[in-house]
ROFIDREN-919447 format. One record per residue (C-alpha): x, y, z; residue number from 1; residue in one letter. Coordinates in steps of 0.5 Angstrom, whole numbers. Layout:
<sites>
X, Y, Z, NUM, A
...
</sites>
This chain:
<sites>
-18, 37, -259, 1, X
-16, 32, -264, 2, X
-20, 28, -269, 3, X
-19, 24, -274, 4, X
-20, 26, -282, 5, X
-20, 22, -288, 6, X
-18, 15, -289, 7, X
-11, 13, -287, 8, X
-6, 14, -292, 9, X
-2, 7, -295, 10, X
4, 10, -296, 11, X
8, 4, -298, 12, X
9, -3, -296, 13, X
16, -5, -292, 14, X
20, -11, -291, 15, X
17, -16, -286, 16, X
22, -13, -280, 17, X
20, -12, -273, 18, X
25, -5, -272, 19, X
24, 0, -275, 20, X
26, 7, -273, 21, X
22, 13, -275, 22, X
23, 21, -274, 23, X
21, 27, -276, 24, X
25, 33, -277, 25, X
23, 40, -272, 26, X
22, 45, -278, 27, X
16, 41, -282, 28, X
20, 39, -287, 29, X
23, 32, -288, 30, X
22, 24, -284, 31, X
27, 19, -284, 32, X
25, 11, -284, 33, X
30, 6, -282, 34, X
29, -1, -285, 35, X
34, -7, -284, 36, X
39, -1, -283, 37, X
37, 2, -290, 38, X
34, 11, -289, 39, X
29, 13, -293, 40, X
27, 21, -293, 41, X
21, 23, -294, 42, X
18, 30, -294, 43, X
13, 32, -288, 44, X
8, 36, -293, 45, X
7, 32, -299, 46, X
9, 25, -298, 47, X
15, 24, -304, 48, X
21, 20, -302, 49, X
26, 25, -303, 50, X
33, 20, -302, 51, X
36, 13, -299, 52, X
42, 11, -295, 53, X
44, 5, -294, 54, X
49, 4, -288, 55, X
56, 0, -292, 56, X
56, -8, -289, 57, X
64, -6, -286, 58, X
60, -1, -282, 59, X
55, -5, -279, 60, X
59, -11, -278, 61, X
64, -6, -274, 62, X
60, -2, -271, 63, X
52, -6, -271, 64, X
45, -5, -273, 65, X
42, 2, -273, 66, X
37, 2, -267, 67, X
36, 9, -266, 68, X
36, 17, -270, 69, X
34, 23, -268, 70, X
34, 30, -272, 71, X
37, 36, -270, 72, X
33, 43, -270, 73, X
35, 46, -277, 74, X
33, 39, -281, 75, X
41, 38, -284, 76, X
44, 33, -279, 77, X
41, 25, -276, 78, X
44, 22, -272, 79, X
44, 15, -271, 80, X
45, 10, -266, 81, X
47, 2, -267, 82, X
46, -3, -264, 83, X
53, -4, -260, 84, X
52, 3, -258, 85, X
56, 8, -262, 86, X
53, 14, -265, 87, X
54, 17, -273, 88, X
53, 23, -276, 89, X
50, 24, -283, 90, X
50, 32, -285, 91, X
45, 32, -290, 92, X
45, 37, -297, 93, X
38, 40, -299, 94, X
37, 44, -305, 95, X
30, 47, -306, 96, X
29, 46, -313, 97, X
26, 51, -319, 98, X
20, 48, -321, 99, X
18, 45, -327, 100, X
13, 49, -329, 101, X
9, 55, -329, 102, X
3, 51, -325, 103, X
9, 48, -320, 104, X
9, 55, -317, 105, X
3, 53, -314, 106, X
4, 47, -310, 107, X
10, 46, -305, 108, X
17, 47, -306, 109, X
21, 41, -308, 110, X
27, 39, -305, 111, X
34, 35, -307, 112, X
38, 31, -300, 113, X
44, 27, -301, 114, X
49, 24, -295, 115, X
54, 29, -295, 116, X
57, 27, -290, 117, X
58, 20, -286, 118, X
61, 21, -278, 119, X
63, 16, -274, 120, X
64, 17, -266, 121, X
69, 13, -265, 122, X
72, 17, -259, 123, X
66, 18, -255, 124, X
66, 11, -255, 125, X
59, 6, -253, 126, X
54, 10, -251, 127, X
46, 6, -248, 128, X
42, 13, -249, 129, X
41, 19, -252, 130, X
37, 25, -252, 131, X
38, 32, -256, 132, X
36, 39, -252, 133, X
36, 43, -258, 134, X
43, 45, -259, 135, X
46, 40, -256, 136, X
46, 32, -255, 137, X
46, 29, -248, 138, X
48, 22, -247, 139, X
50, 17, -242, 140, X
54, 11, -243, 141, X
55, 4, -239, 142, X
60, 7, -235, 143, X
56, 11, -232, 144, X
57, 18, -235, 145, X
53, 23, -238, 146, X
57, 27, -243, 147, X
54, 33, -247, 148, X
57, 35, -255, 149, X
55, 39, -261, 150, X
52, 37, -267, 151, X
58, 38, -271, 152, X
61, 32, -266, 153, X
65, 35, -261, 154, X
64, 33, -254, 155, X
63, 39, -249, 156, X
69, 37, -244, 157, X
65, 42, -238, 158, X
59, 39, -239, 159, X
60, 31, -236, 160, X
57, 28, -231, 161, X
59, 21, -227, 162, X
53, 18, -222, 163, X
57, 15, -219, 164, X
58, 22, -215, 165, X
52, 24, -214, 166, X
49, 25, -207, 167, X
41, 23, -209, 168, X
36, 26, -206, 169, X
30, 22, -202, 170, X
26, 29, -203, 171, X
26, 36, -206, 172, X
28, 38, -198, 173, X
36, 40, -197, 174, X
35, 36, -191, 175, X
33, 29, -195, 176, X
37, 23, -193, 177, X
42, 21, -199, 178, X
45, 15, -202, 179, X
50, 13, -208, 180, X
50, 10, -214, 181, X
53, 3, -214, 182, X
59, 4, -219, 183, X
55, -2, -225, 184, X
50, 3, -225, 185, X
48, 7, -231, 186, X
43, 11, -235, 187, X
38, 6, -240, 188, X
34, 12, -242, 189, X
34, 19, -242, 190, X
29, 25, -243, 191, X
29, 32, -244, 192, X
24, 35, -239, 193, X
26, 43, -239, 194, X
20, 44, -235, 195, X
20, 39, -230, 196, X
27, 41, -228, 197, X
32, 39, -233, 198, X
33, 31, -235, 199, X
29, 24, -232, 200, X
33, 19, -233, 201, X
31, 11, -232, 202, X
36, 8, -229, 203, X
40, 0, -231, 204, X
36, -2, -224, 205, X
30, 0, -226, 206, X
29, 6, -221, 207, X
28, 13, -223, 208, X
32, 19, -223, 209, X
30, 26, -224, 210, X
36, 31, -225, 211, X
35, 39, -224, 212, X
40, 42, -228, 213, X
41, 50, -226, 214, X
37, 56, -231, 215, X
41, 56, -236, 216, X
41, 47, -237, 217, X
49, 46, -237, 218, X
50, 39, -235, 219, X
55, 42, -229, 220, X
57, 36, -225, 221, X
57, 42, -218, 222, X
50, 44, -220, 223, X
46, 39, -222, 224, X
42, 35, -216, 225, X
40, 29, -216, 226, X
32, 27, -213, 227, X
30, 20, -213, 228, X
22, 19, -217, 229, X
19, 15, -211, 230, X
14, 10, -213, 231, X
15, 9, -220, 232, X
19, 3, -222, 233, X
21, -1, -228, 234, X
16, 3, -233, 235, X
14, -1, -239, 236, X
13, 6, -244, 237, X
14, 13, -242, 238, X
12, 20, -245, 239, X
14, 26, -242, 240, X
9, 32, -243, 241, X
12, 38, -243, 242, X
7, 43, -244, 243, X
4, 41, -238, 244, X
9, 37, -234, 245, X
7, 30, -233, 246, X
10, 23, -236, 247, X
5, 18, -239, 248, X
7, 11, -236, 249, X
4, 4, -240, 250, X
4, -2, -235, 251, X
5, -9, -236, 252, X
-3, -9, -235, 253, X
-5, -5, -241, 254, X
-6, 1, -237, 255, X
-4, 8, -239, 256, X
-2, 13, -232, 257, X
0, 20, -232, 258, X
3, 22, -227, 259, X
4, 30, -224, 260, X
10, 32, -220, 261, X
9, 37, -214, 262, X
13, 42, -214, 263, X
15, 41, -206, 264, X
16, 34, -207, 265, X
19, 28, -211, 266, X
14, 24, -210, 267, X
9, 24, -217, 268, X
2, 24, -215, 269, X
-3, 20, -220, 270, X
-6, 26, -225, 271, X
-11, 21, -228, 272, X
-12, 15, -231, 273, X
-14, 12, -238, 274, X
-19, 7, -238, 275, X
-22, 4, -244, 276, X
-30, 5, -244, 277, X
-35, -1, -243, 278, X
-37, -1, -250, 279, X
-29, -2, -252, 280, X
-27, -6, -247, 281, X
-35, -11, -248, 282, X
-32, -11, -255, 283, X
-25, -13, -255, 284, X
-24, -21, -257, 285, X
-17, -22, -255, 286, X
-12, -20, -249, 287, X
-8, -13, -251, 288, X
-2, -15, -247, 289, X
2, -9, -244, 290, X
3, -2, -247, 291, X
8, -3, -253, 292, X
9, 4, -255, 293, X
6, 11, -253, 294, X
8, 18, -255, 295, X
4, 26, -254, 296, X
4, 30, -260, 297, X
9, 36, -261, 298, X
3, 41, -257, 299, X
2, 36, -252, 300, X
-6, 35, -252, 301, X
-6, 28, -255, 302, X
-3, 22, -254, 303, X
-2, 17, -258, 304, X
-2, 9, -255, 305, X
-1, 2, -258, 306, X
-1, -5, -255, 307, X
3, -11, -256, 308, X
-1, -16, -258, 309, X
-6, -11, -263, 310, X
-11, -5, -262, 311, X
-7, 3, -262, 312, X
-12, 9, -259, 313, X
-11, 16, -259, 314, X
-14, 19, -252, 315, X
-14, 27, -250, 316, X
-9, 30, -244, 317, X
-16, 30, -241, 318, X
-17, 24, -241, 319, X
-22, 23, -246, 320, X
-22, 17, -251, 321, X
-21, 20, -259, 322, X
-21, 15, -264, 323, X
-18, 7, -263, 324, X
-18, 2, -268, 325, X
-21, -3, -263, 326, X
-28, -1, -265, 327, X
-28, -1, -273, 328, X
-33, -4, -276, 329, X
-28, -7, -281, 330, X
-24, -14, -278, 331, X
-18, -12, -281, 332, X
-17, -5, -278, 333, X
-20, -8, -271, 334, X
-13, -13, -271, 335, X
-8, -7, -272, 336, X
-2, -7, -269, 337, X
3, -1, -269, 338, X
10, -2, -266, 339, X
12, 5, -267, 340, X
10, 11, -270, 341, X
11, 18, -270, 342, X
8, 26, -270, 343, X
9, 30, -275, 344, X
7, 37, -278, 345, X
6, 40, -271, 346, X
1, 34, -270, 347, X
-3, 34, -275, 348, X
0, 27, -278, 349, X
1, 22, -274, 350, X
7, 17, -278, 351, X
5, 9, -276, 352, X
8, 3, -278, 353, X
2, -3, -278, 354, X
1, -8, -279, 355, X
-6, -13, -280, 356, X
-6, -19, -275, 357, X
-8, -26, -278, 358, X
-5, -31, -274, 359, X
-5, -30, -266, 360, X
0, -36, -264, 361, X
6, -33, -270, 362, X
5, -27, -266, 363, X
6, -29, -260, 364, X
11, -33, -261, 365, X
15, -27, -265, 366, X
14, -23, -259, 367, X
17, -28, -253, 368, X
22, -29, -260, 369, X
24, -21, -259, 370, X
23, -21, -250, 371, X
28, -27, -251, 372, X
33, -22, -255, 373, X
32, -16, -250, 374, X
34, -21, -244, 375, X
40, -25, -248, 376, X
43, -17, -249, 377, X
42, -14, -243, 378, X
45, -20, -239, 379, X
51, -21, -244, 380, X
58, -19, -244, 381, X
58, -11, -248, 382, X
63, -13, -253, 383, X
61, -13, -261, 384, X
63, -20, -263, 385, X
59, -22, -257, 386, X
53, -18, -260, 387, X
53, -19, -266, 388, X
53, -26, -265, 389, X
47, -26, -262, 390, X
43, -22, -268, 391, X
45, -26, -273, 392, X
44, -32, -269, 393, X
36, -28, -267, 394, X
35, -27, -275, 395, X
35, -34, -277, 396, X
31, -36, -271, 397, X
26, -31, -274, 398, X
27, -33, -281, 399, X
25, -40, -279, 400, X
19, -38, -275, 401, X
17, -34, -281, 402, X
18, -40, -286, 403, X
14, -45, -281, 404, X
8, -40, -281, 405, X
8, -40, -289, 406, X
9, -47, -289, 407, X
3, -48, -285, 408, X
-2, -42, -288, 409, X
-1, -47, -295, 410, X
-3, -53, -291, 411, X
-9, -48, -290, 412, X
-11, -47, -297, 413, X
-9, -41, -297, 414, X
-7, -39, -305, 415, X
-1, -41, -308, 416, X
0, -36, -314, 417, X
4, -31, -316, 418, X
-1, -25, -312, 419, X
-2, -30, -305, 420, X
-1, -25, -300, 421, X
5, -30, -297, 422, X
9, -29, -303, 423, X
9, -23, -305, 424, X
7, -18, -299, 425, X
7, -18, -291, 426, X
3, -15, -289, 427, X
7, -9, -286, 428, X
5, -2, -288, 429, X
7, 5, -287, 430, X
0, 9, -284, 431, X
-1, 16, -283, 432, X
-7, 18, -280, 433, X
-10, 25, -282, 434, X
-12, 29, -276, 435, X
-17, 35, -275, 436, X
-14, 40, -269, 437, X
-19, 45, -265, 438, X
-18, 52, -266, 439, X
-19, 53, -258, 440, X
-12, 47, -258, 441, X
-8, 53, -263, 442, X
-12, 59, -261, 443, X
-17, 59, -256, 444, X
-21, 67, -257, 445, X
-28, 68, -254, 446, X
-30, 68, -261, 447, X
-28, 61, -263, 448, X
-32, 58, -257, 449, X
-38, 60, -260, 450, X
-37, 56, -267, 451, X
-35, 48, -268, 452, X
-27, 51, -272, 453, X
-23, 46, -274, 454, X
-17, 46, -277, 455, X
-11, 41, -282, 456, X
-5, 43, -286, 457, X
-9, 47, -291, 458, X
-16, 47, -290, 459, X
-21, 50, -284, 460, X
-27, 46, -282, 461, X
-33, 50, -279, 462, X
-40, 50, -277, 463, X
-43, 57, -275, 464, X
-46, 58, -268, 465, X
-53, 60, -272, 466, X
-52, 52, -276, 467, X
-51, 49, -270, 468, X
-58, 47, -268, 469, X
-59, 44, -275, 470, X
-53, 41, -278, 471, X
-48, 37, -276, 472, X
-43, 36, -282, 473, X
-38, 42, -283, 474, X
-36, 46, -288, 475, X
-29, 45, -291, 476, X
-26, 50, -293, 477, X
-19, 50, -297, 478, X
-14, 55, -296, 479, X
-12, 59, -303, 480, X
-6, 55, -305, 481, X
-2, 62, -306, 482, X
-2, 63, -299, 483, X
-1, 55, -297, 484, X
4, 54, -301, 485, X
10, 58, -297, 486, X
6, 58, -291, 487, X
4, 51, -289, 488, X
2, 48, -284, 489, X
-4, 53, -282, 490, X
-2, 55, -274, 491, X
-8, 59, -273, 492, X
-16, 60, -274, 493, X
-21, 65, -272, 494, X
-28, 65, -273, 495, X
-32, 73, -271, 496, X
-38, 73, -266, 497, X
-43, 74, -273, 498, X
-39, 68, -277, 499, X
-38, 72, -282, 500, X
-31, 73, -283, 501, X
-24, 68, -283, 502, X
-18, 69, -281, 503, X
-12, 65, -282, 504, X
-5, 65, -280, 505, X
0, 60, -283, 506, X
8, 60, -282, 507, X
8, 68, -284, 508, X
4, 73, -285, 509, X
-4, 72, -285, 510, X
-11, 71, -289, 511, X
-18, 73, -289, 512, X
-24, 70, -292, 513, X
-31, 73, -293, 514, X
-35, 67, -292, 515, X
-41, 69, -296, 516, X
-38, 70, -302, 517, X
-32, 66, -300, 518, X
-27, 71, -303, 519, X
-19, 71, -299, 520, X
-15, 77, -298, 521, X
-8, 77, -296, 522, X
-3, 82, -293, 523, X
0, 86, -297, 524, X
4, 83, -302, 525, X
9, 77, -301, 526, X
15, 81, -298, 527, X
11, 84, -293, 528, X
8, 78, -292, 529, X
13, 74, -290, 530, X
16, 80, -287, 531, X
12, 78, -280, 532, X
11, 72, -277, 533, X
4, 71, -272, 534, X
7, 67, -265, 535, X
1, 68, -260, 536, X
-6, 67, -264, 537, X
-11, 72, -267, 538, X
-17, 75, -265, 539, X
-22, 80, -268, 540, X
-24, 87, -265, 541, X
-30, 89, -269, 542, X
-29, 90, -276, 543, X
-21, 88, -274, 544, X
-16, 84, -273, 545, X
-11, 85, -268, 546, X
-4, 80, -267, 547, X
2, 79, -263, 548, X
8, 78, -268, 549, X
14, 78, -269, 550, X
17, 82, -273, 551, X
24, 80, -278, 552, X
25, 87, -281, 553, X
26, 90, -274, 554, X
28, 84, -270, 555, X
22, 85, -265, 556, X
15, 84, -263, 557, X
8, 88, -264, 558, X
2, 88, -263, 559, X
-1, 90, -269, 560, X
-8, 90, -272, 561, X
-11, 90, -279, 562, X
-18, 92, -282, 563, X
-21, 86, -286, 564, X
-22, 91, -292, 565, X
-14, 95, -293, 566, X
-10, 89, -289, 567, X
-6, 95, -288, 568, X
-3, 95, -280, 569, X
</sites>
């Protein structure tokens, strides 16, 4: 389904820091990096770093640190979350600029971000959670409360909801027995999960909790019911998968589960399991410890996982194992670590943070560092001076830890001048991973079953089914820049029964390729082109090709269909 392409790309180095926060935008268009309370912008396409912000010292000293952010769906408005628990906005400014030169054109289209506006919630108070469900943001507080508001910041008054009032279910039945919540209770994560009914949430005591909203997902306090997840308790890691409606849990072990809910009962059945294989497992030369971080991509076809001592994999929803570093040849790539990452660009990038195990014990020891900050904030008192004394308190025991460690690589005969890595870098890397989609994932057609197609952003790989039997390398075949440049990311590849002719679809309109002669053909010219948009995958009929799509001239959608030498529908 997924394959890794290429090497990795080294983006930059970061500071030696534990948290960093990565998010990507819905649109494809911008990721924000937050290091020691500093955002970084990048574009999704091409990688450049298009703008910083830097949070003012009175705001972190009042409201704490950044530990969280999150796009809304048009890519101009972060939201940000502290450390003690408030929420800020940051309205972006985005300019598309001219291109410099006629060559620009080109290439894709540049743009300017600046923090247009900062916003401080201030009266919605502390909040412990936060989810967005599109055109609004869902979250809960240490009172209990889950409370719903816009992106402008305002609050929805109807949409609030206490636990402490809800009747929990043991099951789905209306007869199921009932319980309430004690009143310390609250929500410590949130996710949106429209498919599975509306939200689950992870409870302050560990338990889990399925809220069903009504069809239209209001958070109406006489209209949400409320039914226990039995069986699943205090998980380490959780991704929910949309598409096809199961959560990926981690486990203290190092296990990865995924779990399926019956739709007659609240009782989650175990959907699979994701082992390592012996060959993996035979070469693994420390213990992994428990499952760090895992996430599914945008489609929910892979799920990307990492462990706390070293080692990150990508497995199939299927349960086949893709790519992990655990096997690399090289010891360098074998050892790495990737506390977070991030998808982006319909899944074709994966944004790792990484960094290159060389001492054990340090790491070790910085990790029972990082446990014993997650037990001090989450038994102490909730008030900002309190927390923010125990930050400050961490980070010079971590500063110490750091030093000691380069203080005895020294005595190890490590190079003391101006280019020893203890000095000058450590070690920390922003990664991103390049991968390769099968068109059966984007457009599974009887035609693409007969051909290996594979697509990335801006260019096709293919072998035809008469070269099966005697080639196992794949041609690569650039999409035309002209056509890439304002329809980027490729959605959509279609392959005929002969292997003779391409078609691709991008943001808008489509293309079709020759192959023997490897000559392009567009659709009509750039208005028409960017008139329509193909949302439901291509197909060839004899010598045509026929799509859904939707159509932004009329507002509706069609099903048309093309031939290959007019590409008049």
């Amino acid at each position: 389904m997924y394959y890794l392409v290429d090497t990795p790309t080294i983006l930059t180095e970061l500071p030696a820091e534990d948290a960093c926060i990565i998010a990507a935008s819905e649109d494809d268009r911008f990721v924000a990096m937050c290091v020691r309370n500093e955002i970084c912008f990048h574009c999704q396409k091409t990688f450049t770093l298009l703008g910083k912000y830097k949070c003012k010292a009175h705001t972190i000293e009042n409201f704490g640190d950044i530990s969280d952010l999150c796009w809304n769906e048009t890519g101009d408005t972060l939201l940000m979350q502290t450390s003690d628990g408030f929420l800020i906005l940051l309205i972006l400014a985005v300019t598309e600029l001219e291109p410099e030169t006629a060559s620009d054109k080109l290439f894709f289209p540049q743009f300017s971000l600046e923090v247009r506006t900062v916003r401080i919630l201030k009266r919605i108070g502390q909040v412990t959670c936060f989810v967005h469900s599109g055109n609004k943001i869902i979250a809960g507080n240490r009172k209990g409360r889950i409370f719903c508001m816009a992106w402008s910041g305002d609050a929805l008054t109807s949409e609030v909801l206490h636990l402490q009032h809800l009747a929990v279910q043991s099951a789905l039945e209306n007869t199921a027995a009932t319980t309430f919540l004690d009143t310390s209770t609250y929500c410590r994560r949130l996710f949106w999960t429209p498919t599975l009914g509306g939200l689950v949430a992870i409870l302050s005591d560990g338990r889990v909790l399925r809220l069903l909203l009504p069809p239209s997902f209001e958070v109406d306090p006489l209209k949400v019911k409320a039914v226990w997840v039995v069986d699943l308790r205090n998980p380490i890691a959780v991704s929910v998968n949309n598409r096809f409606q199961t959560i990926a849990v981690g486990t203290e072990k190092g296990d990865i589960i995924t779990y399926r809910f019956n739709d007659a009962s609240s009782s989650p059945a175990i959907n699979q399991k994701f082992p390592l294989p012996d060959s993996v497992i035979h070469a693994i030369e420390k213990p992994l410890g428990a499952v760090k971080t895992l996430t599914w991509s945008l489609d929910g076809y892979c799920l990307a996982v990492a462990w706390h001592a070293y080692g990150f994999a990508l497995w199939s929803v299927f349960g086949n194992l893709l790519y992990t570093t655990l096997l690399d040849q090289t010891e360098v790539t074998r050892h790495l670590c990737s506390p977070s990452f991030c998808w982006t660009l319909k899944g074709f990038r994966l944004w790792t943070v990484a960094y290159f195990l060389d001492d054990y014990d340090r790491q070790a020891r910085r990790a029972n560092l990082l446990e014993f900050r997650d037990r001090l904030l989450q038994n102490c008192n909730q008030l900002p001076s309190t927390r923010r004394q125990i930050a400050n308190n961490l980070s010079r025991m971590k500063v110490e830890l750091d030093t000691d460690s380069r203080f005895g690589d020294r005595h190890e005969g490590y190079s003391d001048d101006a280019n020893s890595d203890w000095e000058t870098g450590n070690g920390v890397f922003l990664l991103i991973f390049n991968l390769a989609k099968s068109a059966l994932v984007l457009n599974p057609t009887v035609d693409n079953h007969l051909h290996t197609l594979l697509c990335t952003p801006d260019s096709i790989l293919l072998c035809a089914r008469r070269f099966l039997h005697c080639c196992r390398n794949l041609f690569k075949l650039p999409v035309p820049h002209f056509y890439v440049r304002l329809n980027f990311p490729m959605r959509f590849a279609s392959l005929n029964t002969a292997g003779t002719r391409l078609a691709v679809s991008g943001r808008r309109g489509f293309a079709v390729c020759y192959l023997p002669t490897l000559s392009w053909r567009l659709f009509g010219n750039v208005s028409q082109e960017q008139a329509f948009e193909v949302h439901a995958g291509l197909v060839w009929w004899r010598q045509f090709v026929v799509f859904s799509a939707f159509n932004h001239s009329t507002g509706r959608c069609e099903v048309l269909q093309s031939t290959t030498d007019t590409h008049t529908p």
